[in-house]
KOLGU-4560 file (N, C-alpha, C; in nm, 3 decimals, padded with zeros to 5 digits):
<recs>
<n_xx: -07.114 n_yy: -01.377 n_zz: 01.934 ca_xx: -07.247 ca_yy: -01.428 ca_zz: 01.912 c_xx: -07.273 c_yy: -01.448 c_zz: 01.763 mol: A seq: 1 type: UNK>
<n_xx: -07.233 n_yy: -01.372 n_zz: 01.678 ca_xx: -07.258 ca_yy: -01.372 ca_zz: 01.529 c_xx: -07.142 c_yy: -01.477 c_zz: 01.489 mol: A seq: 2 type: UNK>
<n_xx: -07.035 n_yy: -01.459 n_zz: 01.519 ca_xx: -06.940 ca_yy: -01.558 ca_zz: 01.458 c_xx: -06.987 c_yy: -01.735 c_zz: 01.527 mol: A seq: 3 type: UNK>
<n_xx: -07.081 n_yy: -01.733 n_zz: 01.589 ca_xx: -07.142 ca_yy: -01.856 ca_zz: 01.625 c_xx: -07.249 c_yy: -01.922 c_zz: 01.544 mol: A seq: 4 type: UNK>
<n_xx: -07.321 n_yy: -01.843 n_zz: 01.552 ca_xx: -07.458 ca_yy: -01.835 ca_zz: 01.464 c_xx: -07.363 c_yy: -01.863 c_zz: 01.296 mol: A seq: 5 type: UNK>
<n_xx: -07.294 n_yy: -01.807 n_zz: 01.256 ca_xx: -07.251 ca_yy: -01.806 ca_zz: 01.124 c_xx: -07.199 c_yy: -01.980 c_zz: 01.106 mol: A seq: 6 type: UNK>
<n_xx: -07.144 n_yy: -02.010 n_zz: 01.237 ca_xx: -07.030 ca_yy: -02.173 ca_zz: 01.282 c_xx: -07.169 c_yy: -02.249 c_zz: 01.243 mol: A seq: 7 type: UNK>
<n_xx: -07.284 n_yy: -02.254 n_zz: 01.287 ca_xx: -07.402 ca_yy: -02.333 ca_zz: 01.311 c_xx: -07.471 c_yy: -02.313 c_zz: 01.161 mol: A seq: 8 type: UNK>
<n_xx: -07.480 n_yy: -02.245 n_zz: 01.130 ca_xx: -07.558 ca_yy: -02.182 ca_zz: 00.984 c_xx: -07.431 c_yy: -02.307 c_zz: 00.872 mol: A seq: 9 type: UNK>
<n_xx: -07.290 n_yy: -02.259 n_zz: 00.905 ca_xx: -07.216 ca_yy: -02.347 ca_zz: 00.800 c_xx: -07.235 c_yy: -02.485 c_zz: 00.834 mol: A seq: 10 type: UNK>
<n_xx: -07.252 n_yy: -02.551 n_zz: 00.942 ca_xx: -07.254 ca_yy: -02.672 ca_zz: 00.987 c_xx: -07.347 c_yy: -02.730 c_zz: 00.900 mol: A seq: 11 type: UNK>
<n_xx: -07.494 n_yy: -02.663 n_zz: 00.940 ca_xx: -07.597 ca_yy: -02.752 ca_zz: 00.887 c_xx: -07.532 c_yy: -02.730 c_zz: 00.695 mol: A seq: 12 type: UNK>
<n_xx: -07.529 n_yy: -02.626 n_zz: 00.700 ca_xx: -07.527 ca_yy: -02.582 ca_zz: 00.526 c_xx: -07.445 c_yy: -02.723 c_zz: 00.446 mol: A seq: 13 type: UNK>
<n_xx: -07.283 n_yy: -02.720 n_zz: 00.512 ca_xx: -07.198 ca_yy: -02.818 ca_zz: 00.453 c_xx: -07.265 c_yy: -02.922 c_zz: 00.467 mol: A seq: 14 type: UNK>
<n_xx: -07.369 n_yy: -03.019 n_zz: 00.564 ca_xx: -07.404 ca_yy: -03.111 ca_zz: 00.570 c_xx: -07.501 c_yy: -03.165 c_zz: 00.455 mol: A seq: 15 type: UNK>
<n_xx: -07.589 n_yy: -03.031 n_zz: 00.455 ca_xx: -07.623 ca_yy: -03.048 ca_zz: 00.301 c_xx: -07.582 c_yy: -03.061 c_zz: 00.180 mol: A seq: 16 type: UNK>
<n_xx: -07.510 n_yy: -02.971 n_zz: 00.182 ca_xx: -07.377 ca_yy: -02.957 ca_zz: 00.069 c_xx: -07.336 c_yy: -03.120 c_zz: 00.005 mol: A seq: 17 type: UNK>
<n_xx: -07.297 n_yy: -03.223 n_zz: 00.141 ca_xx: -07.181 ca_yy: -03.318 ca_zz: 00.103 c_xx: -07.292 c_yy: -03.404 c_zz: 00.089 mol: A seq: 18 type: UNK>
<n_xx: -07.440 n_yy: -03.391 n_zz: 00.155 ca_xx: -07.534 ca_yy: -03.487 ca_zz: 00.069 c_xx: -07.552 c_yy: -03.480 c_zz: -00.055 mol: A seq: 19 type: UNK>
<n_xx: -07.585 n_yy: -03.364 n_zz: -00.051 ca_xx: -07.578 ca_yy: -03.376 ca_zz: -00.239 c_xx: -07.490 c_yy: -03.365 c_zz: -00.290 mol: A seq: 20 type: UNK>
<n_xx: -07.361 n_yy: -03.352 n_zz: -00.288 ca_xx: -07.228 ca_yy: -03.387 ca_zz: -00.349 c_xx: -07.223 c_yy: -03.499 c_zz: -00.404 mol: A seq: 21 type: UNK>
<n_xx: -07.266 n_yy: -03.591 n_zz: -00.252 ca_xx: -07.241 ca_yy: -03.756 ca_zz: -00.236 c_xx: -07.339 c_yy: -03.791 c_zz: -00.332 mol: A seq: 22 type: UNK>
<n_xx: -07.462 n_yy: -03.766 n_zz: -00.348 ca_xx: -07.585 ca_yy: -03.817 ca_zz: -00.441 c_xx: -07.539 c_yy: -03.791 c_zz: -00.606 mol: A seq: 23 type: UNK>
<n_xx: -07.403 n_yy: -03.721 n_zz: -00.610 ca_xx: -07.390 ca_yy: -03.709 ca_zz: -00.771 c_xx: -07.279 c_yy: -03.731 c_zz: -00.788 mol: A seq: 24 type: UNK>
<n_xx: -07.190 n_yy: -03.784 n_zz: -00.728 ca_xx: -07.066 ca_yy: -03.851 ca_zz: -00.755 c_xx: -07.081 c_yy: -03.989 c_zz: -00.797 mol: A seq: 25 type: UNK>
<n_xx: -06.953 n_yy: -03.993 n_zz: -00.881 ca_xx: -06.923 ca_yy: -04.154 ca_zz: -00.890 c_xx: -06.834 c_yy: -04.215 c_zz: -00.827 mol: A seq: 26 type: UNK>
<n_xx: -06.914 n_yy: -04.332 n_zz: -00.804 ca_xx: -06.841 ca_yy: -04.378 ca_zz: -00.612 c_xx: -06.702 c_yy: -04.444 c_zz: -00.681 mol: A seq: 27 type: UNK>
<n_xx: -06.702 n_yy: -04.491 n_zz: -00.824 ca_xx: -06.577 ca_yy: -04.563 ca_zz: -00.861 c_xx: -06.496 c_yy: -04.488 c_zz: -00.869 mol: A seq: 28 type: UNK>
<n_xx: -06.508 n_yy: -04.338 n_zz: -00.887 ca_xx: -06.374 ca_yy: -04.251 ca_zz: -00.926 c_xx: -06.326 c_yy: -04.144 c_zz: -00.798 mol: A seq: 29 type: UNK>
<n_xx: -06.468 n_yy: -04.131 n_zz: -00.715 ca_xx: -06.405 ca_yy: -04.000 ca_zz: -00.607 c_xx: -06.460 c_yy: -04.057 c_zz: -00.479 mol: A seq: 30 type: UNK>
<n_xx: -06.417 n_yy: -04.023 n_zz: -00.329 ca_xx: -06.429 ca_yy: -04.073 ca_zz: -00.234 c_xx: -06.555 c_yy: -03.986 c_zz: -00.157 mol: A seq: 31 type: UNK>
<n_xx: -06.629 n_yy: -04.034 n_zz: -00.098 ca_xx: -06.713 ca_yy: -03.938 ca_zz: -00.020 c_xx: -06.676 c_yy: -03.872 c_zz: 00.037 mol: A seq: 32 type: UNK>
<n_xx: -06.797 n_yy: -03.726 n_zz: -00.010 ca_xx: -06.738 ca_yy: -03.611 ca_zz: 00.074 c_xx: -06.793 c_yy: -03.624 c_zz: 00.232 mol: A seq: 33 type: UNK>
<n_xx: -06.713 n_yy: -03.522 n_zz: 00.303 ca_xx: -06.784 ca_yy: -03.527 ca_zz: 00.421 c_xx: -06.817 c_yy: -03.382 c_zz: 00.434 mol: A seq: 34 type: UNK>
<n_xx: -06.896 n_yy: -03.359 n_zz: 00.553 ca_xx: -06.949 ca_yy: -03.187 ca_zz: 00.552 c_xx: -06.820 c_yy: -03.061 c_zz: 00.569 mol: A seq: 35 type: UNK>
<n_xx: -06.701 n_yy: -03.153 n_zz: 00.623 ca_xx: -06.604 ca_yy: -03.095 ca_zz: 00.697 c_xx: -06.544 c_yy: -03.017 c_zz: 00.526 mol: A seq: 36 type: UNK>
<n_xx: -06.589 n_yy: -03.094 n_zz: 00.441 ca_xx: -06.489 ca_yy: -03.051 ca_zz: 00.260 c_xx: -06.555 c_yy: -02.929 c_zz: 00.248 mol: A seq: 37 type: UNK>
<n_xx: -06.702 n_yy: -02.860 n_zz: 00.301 ca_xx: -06.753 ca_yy: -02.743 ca_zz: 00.270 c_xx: -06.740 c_yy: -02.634 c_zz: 00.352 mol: A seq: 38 type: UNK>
<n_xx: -06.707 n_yy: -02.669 n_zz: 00.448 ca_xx: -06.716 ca_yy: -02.598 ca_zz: 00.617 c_xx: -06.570 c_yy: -02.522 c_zz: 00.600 mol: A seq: 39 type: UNK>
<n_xx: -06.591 n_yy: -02.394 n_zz: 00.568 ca_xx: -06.476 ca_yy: -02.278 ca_zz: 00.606 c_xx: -06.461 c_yy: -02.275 c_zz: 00.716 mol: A seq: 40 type: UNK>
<n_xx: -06.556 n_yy: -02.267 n_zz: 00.812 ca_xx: -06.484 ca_yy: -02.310 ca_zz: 00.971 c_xx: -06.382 c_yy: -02.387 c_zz: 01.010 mol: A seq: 41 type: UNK>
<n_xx: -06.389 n_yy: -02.481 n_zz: 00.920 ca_xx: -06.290 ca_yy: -02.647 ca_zz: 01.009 c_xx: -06.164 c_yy: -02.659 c_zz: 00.966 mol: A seq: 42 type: UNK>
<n_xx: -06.096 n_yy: -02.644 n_zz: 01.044 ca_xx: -05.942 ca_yy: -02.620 ca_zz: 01.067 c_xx: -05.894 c_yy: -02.751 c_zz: 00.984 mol: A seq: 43 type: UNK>
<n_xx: -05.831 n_yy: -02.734 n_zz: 00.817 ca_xx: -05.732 ca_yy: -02.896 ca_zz: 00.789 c_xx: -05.661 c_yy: -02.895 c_zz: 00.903 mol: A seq: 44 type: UNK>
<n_xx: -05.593 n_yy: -03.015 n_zz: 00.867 ca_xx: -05.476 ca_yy: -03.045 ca_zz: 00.949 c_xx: -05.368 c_yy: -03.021 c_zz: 00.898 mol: A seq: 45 type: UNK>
<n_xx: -05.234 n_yy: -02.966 n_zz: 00.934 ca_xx: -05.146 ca_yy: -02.949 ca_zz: 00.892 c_xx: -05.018 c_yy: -03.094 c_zz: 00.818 mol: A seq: 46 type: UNK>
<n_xx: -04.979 n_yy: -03.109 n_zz: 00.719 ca_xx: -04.908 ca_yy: -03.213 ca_zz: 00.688 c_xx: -04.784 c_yy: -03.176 c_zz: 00.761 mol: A seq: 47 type: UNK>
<n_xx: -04.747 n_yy: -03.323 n_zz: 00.805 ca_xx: -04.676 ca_yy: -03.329 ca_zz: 00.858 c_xx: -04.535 c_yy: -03.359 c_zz: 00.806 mol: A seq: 48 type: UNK>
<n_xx: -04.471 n_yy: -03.283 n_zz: 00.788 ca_xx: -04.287 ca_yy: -03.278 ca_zz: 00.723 c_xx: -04.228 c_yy: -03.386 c_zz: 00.781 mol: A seq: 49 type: UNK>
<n_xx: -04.127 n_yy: -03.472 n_zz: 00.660 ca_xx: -04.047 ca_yy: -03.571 ca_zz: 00.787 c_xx: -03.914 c_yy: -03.585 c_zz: 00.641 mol: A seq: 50 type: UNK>
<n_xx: -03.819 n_yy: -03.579 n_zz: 00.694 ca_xx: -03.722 ca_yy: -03.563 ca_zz: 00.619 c_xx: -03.692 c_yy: -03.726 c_zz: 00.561 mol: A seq: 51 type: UNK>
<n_xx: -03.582 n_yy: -03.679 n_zz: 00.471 ca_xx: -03.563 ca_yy: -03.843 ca_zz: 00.413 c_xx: -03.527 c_yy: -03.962 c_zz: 00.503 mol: A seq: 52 type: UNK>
<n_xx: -03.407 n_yy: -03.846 n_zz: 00.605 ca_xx: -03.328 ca_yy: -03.996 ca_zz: 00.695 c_xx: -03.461 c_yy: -04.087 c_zz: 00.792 mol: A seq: 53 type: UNK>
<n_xx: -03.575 n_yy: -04.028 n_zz: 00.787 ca_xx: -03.677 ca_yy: -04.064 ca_zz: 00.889 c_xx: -03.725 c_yy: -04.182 c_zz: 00.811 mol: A seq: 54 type: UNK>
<n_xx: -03.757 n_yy: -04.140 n_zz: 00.702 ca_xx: -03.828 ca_yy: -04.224 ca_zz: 00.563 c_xx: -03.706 c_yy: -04.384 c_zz: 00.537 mol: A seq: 55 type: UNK>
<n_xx: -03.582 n_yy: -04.359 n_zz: 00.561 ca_xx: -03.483 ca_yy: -04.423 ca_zz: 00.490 c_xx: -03.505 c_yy: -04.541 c_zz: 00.619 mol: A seq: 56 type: UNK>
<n_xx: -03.472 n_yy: -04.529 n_zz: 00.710 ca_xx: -03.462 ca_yy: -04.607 ca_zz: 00.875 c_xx: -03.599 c_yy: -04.658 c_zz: 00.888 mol: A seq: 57 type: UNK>
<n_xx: -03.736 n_yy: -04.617 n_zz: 00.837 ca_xx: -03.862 ca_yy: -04.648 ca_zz: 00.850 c_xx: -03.879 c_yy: -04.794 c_zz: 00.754 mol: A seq: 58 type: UNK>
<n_xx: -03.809 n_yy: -04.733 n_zz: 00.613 ca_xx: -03.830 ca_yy: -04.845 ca_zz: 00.533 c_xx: -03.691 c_yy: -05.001 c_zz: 00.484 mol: A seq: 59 type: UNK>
<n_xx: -03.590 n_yy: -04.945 n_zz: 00.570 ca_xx: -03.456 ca_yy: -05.050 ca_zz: 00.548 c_xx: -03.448 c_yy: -05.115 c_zz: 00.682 mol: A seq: 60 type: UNK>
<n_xx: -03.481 n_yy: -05.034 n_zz: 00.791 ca_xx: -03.498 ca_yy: -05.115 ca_zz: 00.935 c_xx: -03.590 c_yy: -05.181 c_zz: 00.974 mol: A seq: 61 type: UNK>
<n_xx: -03.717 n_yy: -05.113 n_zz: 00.960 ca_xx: -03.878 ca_yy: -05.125 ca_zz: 00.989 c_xx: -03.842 c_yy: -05.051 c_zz: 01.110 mol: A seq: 62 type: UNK>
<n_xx: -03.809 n_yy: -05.008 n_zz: 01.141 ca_xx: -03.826 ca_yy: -04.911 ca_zz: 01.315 c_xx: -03.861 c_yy: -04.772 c_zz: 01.304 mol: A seq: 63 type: UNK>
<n_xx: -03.946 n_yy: -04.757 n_zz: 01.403 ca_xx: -03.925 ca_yy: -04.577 ca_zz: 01.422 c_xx: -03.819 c_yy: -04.511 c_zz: 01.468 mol: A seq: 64 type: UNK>
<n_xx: -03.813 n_yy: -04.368 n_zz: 01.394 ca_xx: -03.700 ca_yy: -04.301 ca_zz: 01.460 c_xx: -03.636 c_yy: -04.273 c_zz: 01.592 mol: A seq: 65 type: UNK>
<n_xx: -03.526 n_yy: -04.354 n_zz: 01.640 ca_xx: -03.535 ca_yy: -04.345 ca_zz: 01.779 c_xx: -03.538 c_yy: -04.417 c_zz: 01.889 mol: A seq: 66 type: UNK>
<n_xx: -03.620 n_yy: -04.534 n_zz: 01.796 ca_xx: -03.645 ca_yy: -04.660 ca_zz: 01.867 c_xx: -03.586 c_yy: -04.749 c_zz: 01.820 mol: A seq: 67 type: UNK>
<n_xx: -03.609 n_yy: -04.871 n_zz: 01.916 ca_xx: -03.538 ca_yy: -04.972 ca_zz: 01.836 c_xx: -03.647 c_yy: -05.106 c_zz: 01.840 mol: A seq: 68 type: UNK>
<n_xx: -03.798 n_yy: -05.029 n_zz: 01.835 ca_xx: -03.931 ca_yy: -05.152 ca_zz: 01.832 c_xx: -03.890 c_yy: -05.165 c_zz: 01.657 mol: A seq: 69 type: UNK>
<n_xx: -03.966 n_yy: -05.268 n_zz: 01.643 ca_xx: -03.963 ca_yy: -05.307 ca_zz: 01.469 c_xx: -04.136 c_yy: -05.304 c_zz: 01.473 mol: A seq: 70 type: UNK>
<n_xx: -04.149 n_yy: -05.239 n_zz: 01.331 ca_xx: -04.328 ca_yy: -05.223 ca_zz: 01.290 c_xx: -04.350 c_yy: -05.365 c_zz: 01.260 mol: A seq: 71 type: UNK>
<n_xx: -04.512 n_yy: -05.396 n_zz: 01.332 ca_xx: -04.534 ca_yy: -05.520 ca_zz: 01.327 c_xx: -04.654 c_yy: -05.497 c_zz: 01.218 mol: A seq: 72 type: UNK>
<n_xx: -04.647 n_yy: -05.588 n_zz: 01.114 ca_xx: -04.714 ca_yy: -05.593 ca_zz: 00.974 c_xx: -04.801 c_yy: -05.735 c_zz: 00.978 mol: A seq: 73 type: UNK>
</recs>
């Protein structure tokens, strides 16, 4: 019950937060925040690892690993 109330308390809080973030940034140099940049609750996402040979076949073939579709650009 408390670790809920605390989820709801940060929600609104960050939302405020990234308004006024957003109201004093400069839009030419930094990207808008969103509430999620203040919110200790909200899980990043993990980056995702991909080794070179994935990278090498992505950019000399155009295909994904595995496949044999070609990325349509």
């Amino acid at each position: 019950m408390a670790e809920a109330r605390a989820k709801d308390e940060w929600a609104r809080m960050s939302a405020l937060l990234a308004l006024l973030a957003n109201c004093h940034r400069d839009p030419k140099k930094t990207r808008a925040f969103r509430p999620g940049d203040f919110d200790p609750f909200v899980r990043r996402a993990a980056p995702v690892e991909v080794g070179i040979e994935v990278l090498k076949e992505f950019f000399t073939k155009g295909t994904f690993p595995g496949t044999d579709a070609r990325v349509q650009t």
